[in-house]
C-alpha positions as a Markdown table, in Angstrom:
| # | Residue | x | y | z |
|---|---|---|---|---|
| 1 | Unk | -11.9 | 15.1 | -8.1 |
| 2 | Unk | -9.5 | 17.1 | -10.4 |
| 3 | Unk | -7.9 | 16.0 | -13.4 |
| 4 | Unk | -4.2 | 15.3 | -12.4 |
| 5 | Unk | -2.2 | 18.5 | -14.0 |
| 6 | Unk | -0.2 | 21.6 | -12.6 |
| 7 | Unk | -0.9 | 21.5 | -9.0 |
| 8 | Unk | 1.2 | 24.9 | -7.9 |
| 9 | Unk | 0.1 | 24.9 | -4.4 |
| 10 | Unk | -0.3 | 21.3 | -2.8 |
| 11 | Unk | 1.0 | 18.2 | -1.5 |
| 12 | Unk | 1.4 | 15.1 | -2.1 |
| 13 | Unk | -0.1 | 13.1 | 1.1 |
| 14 | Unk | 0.3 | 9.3 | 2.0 |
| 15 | Unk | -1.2 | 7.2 | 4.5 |
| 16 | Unk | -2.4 | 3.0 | 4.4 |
| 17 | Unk | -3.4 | 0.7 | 7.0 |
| 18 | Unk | -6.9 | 2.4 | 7.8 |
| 19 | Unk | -8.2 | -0.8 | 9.2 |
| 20 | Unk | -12.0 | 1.5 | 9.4 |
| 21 | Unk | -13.6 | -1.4 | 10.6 |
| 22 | Unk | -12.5 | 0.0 | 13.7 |
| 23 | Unk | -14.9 | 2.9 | 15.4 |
| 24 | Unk | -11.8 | 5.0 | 16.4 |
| 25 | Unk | -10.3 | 4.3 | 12.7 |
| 26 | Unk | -13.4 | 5.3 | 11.6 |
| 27 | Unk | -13.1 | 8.2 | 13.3 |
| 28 | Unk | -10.0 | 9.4 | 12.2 |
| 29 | Unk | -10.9 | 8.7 | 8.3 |
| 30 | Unk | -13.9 | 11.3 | 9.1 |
| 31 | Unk | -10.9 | 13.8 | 10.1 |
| 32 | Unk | -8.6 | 13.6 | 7.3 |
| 33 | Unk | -8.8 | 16.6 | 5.4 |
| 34 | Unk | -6.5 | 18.3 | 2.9 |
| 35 | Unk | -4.6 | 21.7 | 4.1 |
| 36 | Unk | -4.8 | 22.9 | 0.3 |
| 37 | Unk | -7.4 | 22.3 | -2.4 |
| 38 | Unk | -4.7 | 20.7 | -4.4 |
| 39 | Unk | -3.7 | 18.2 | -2.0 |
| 40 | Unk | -3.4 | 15.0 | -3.8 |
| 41 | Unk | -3.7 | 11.8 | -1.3 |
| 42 | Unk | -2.1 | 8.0 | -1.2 |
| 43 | Unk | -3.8 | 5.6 | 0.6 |
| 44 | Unk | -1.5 | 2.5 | 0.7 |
| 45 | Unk | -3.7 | 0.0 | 1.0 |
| 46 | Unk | -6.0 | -1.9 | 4.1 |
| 47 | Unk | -8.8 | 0.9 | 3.8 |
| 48 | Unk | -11.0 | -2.4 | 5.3 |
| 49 | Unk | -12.1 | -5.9 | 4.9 |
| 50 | Unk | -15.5 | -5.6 | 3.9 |
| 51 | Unk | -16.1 | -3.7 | 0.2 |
| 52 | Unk | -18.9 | -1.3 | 1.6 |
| 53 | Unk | -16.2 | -0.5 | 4.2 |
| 54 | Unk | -13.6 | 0.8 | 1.7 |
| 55 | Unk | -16.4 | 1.9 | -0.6 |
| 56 | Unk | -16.8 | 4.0 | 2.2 |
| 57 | Unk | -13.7 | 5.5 | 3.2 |
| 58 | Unk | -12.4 | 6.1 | -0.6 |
| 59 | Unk | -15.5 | 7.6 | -1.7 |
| 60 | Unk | -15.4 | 10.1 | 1.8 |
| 61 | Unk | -11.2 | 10.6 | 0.7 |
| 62 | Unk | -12.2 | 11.3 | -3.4 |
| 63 | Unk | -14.0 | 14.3 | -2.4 |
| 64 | Unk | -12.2 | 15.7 | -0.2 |
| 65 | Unk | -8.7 | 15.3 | -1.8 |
| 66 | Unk | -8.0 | 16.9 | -5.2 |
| 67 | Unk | -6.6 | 12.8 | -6.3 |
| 68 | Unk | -6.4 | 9.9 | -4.3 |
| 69 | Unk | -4.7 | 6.9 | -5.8 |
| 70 | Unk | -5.4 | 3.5 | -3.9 |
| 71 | Unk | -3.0 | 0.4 | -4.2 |
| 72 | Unk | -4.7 | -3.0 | -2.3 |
| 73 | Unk | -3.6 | -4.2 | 1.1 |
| 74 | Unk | -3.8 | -7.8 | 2.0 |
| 75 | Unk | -7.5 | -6.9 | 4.1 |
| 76 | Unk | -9.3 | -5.5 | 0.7 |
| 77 | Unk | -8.4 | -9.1 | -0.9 |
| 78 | Unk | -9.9 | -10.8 | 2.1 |
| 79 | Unk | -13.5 | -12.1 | 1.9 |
| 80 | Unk | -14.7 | -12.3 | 5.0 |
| 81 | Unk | -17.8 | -14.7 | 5.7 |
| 82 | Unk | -19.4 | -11.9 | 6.6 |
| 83 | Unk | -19.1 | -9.7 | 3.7 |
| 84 | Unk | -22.3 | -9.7 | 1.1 |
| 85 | Unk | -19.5 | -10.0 | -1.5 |
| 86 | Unk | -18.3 | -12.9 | -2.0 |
| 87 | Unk | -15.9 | -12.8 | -5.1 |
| 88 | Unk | -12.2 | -14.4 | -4.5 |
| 89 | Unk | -8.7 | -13.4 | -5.6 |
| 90 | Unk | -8.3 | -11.9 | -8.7 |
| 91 | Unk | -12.4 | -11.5 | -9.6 |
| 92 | Unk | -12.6 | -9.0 | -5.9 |
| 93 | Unk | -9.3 | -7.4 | -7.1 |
| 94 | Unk | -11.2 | -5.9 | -10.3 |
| 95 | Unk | -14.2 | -5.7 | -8.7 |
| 96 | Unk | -12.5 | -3.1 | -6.2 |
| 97 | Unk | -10.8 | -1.8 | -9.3 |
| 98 | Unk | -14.3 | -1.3 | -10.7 |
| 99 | Unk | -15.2 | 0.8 | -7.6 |
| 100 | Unk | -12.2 | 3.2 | -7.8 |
| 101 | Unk | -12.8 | 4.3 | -10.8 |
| 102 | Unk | -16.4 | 4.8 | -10.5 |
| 103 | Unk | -15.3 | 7.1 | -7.5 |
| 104 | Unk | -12.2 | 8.7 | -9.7 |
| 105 | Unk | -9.7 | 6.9 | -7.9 |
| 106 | Unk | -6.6 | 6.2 | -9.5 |
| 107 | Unk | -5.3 | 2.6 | -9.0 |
| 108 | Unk | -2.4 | 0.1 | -10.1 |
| 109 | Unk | -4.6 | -0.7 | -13.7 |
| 110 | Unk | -4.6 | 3.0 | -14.3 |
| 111 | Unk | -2.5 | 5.8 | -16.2 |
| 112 | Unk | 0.2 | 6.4 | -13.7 |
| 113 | Unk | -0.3 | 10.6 | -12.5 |
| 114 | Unk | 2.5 | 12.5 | -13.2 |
| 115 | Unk | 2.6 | 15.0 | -10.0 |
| 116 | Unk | 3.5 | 18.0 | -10.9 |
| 117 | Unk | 3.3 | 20.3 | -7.6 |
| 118 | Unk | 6.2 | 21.2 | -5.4 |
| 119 | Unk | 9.1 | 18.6 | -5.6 |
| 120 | Unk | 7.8 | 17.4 | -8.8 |
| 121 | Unk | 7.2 | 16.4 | -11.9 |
| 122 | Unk | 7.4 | 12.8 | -10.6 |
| 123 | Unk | 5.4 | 9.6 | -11.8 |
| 124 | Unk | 3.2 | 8.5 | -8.9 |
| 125 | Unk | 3.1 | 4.5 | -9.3 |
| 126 | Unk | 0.7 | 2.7 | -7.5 |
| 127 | Unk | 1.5 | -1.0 | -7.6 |
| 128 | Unk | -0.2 | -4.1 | -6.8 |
| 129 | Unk | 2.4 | -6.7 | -6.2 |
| 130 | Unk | 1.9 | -9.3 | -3.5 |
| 131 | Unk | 4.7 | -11.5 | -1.4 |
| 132 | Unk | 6.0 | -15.1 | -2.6 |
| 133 | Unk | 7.5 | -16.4 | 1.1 |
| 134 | Unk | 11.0 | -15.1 | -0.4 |
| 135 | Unk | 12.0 | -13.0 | 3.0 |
| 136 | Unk | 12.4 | -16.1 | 4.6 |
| 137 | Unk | 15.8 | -17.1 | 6.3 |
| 138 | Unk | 18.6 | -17.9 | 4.0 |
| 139 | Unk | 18.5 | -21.3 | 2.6 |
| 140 | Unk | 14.8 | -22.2 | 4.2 |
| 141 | Unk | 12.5 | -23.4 | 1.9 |
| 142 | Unk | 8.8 | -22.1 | 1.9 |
| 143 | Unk | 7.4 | -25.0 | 3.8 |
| 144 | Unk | 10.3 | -25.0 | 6.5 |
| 145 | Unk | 9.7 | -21.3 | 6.9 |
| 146 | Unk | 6.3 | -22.0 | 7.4 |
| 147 | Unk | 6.5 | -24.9 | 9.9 |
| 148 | Unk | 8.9 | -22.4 | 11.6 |
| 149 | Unk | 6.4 | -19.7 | 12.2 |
| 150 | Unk | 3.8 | -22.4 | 13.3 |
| 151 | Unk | 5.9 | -23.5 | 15.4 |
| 152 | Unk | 6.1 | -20.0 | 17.2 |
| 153 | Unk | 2.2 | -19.6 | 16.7 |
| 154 | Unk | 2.7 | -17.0 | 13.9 |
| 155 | Unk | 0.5 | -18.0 | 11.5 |
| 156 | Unk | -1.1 | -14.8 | 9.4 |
| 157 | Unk | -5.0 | -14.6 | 8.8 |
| 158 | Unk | -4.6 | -14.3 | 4.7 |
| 159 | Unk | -4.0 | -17.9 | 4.8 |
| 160 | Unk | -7.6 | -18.7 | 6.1 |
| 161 | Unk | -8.8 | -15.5 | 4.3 |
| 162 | Unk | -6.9 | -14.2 | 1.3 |
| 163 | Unk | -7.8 | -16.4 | -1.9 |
| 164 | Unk | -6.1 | -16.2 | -4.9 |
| 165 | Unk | -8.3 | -17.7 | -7.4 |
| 166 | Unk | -7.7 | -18.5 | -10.2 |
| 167 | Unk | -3.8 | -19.3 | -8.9 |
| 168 | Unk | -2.6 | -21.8 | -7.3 |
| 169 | Unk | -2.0 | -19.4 | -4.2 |
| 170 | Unk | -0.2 | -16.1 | -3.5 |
| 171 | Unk | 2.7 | -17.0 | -4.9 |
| 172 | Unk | 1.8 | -17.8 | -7.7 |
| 173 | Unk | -0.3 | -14.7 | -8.6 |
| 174 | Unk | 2.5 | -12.7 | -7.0 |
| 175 | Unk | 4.5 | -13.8 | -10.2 |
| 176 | Unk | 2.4 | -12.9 | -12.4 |
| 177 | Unk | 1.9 | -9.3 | -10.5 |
| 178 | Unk | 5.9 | -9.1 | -10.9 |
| 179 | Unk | 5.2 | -9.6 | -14.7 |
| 180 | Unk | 2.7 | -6.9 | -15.1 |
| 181 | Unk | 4.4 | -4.3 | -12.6 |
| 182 | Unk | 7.2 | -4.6 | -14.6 |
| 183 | Unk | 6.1 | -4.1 | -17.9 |
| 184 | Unk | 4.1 | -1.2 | -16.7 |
| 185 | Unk | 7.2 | 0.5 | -14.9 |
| 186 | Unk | 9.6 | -0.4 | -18.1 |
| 187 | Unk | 6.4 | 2.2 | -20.4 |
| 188 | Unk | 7.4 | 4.7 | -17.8 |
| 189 | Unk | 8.7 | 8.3 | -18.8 |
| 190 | Unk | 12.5 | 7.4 | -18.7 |
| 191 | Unk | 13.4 | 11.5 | -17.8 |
| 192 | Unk | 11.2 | 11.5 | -14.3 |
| 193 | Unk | 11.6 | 10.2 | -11.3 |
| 194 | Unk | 9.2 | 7.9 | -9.2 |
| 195 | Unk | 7.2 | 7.5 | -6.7 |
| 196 | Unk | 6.9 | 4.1 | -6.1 |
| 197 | Unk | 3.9 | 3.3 | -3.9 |
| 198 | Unk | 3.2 | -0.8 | -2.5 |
| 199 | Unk | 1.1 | -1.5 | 0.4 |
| 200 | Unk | 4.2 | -4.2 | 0.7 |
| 201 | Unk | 7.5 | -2.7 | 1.1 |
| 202 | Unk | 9.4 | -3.4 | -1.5 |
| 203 | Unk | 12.8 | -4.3 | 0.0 |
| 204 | Unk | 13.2 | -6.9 | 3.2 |
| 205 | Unk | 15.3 | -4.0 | 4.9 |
| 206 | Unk | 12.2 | -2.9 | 6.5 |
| 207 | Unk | 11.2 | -6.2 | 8.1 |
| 208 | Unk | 14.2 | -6.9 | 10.4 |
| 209 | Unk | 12.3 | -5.2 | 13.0 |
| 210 | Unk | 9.4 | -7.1 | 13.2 |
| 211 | Unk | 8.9 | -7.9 | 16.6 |
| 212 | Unk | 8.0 | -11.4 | 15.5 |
| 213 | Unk | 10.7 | -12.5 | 12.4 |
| 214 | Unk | 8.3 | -15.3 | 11.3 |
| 215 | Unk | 5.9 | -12.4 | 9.6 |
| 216 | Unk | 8.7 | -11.5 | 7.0 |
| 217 | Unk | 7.3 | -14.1 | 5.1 |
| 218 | Unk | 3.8 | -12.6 | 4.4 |
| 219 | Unk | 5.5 | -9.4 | 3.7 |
| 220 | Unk | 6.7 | -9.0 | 0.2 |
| 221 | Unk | 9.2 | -10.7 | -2.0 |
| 222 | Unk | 12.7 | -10.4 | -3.6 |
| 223 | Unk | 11.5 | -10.0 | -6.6 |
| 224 | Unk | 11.0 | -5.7 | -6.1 |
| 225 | Unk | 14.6 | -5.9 | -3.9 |
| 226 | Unk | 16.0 | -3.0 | -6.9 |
| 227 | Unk | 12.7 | -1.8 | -7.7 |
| 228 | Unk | 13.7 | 1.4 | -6.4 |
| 229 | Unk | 17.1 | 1.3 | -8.3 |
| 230 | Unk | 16.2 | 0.4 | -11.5 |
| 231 | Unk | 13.2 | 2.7 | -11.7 |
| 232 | Unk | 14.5 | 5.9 | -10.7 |
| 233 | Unk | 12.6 | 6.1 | -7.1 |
| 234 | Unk | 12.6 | 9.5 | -5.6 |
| 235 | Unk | 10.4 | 7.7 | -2.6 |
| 236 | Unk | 8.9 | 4.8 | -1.7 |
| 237 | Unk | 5.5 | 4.1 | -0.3 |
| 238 | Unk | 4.4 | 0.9 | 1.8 |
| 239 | Unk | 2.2 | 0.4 | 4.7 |
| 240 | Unk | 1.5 | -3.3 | 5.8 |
| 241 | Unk | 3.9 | -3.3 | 9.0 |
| 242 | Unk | 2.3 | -1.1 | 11.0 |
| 243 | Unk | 5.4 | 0.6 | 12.3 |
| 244 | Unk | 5.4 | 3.9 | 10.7 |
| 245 | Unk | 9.0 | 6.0 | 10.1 |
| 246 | Unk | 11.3 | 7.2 | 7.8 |
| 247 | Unk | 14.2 | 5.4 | 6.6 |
| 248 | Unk | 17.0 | 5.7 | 3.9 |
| 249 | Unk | 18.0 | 3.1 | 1.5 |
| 250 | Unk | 20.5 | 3.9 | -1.4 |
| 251 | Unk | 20.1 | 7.1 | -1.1 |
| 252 | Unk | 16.4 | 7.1 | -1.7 |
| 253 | Unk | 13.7 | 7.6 | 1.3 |
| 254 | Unk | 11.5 | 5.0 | 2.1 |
| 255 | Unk | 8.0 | 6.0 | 3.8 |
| 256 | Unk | 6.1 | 3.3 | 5.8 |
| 257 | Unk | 2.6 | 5.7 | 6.4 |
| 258 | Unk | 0.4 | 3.4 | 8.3 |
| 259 | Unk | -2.2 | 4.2 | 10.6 |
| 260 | Unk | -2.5 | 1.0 | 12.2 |
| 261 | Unk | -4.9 | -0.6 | 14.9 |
| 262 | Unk | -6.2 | 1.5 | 17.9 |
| 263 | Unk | -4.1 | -0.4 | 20.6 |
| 264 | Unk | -1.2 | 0.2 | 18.5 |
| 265 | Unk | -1.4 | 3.5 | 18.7 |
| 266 | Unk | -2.3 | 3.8 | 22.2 |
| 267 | Unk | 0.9 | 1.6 | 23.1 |
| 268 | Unk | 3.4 | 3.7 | 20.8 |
| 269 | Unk | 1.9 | 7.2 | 21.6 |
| 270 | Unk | 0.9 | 8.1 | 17.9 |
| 271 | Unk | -2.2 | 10.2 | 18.5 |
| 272 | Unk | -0.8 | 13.4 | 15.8 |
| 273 | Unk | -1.7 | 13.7 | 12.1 |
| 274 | Unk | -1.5 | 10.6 | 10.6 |
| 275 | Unk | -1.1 | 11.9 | 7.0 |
| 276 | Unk | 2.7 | 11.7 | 6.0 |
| 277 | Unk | 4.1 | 14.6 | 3.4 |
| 278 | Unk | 5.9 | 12.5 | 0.8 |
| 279 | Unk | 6.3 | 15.6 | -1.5 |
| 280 | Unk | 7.9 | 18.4 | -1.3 |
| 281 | Unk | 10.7 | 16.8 | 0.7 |
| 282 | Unk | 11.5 | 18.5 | 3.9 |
| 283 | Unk | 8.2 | 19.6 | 4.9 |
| 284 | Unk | 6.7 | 18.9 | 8.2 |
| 285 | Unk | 3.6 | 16.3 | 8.1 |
């Protein structure tokens, strides 16, 4: 891995939701490659579920891409019963942090890279900020939004899996994630744009075509709603919803980059390059 500096010739890559504990996910990881030695690459979160799994995957990415920066998905903060780790919540979140940046991989507790190739110089931000239950509907409270999704069988697997020791539960250390995001994003260079990156999209826009409503819930919070605003995004990031595209929002572009699970793909057709071209703007993935 290169030190992040003048990169005249690359790209700045993104893609999340590797889910490698599939064989055909698997698969595809072994195929990403950069087109330019300069290529830097985002993974937006769910490399795996298992920490050899995304040990795996990130250290294959780190030396093949010229930087890869790494924000958590709800799947790395899992702790499967099967995993020979066992740490919970916030002890597996540094322990993953630990791994990164014994492979070079830059992640949310890191210097933010300033990217400096075409379409640049931007701050890449990689942020780990959870969901709260806020994209609920209007005038629910969390439990009735819950019983309401129950009621519908929607019911998602971080609530058997996802621990977030030592708070209370996800909401809680979602809070305190908006705390530290923010006083990280205020240190930022005020003259250079962003690239916000989330493996939770950062505004509930994204959400209101979930096939099953009910799932907003576990999908960020309304906390980040101006994120993108008040921090000078030139793009954002996110992965999480497994329904990749492009979208605009207040004049800024909003990537969702995942790859997603292998009947998803089947079903929609997506079978190109999964790698998304965040920068320089305009050019083909």
């Amino acid at each position: 891995m290169s030190v992040p500096g003048t990169v005249p010739h690359g790209r700045l890559l993104a893609i999340s939701d590797l889910h490698v504990g599939y064989a055909r996910n698997r698969e595809t990881v072994l195929g990403l490659r950069p087109g330019h030695a300069d290529d830097w690459l985002i993974v937006a979160g769910d490399v795996g579920e298992k920490m050899a799994d995304v040990r795996w995957a990130l250290t294959l990415l780190a030396e093949r891409f010229a930087t890869v920066i790494w924000v958590p998905g709800n799947h790395e903060l899992w702790t499967p019963a099967d995993d020979p780790v066992q740490l919970r919540g916030e002890e597996r979140y540094r322990e993953l942090v630990r791994m990164c940046r014994d492979l070079g991989v830059v992640t949310p507790e890191d210097d933010f890279p300033v990217w400096r190739g075409a379409g640049g110089p931007v701050v890449v931000v990689p942020l780990f900020v959870l969901y709260d239950y806020t994209f609920r509907p209007p005038g629910t409270t969390k439990e009735q939004a819950r019983h309401w999704a129950e009621s519908a069988g929607i019911v998602c697997t971080d609530e058997f899996l996802l621990h977030a020791d030592p708070y209370q539960g996800a909401d809680d250390w979602c809070r305190a994630r908006l705390r530290e995001s923010e006083r990280r994003l205020a240190a930022c260079d005020p003259a250079l744009p962003t690239v916000l990156v989330n493996h939770f999209p950062l505004t509930r826009e994204p959400t209101w075509v979930l096939r099953y409503p009910q799932f907003a819930q576990w999908c960020g919070t309304t906390g980040t709603a101006r994120w993108h605003l008040e921090h000078r995004a030139a793009v954002v990031v996110y992965g999480h919803l497994h329904i990749p595209r492009t979208t605009v929002e207040d004049g800024v572009r909003f990537e969702e980059v995942s790859l997603g699970y292998p009947r998803e793909q089947d079903l929609y057709g997506r079978h190109g390059d999964p790698l998304r071209v965040i920068l320089p703007a305009g050019e083909p993935s």
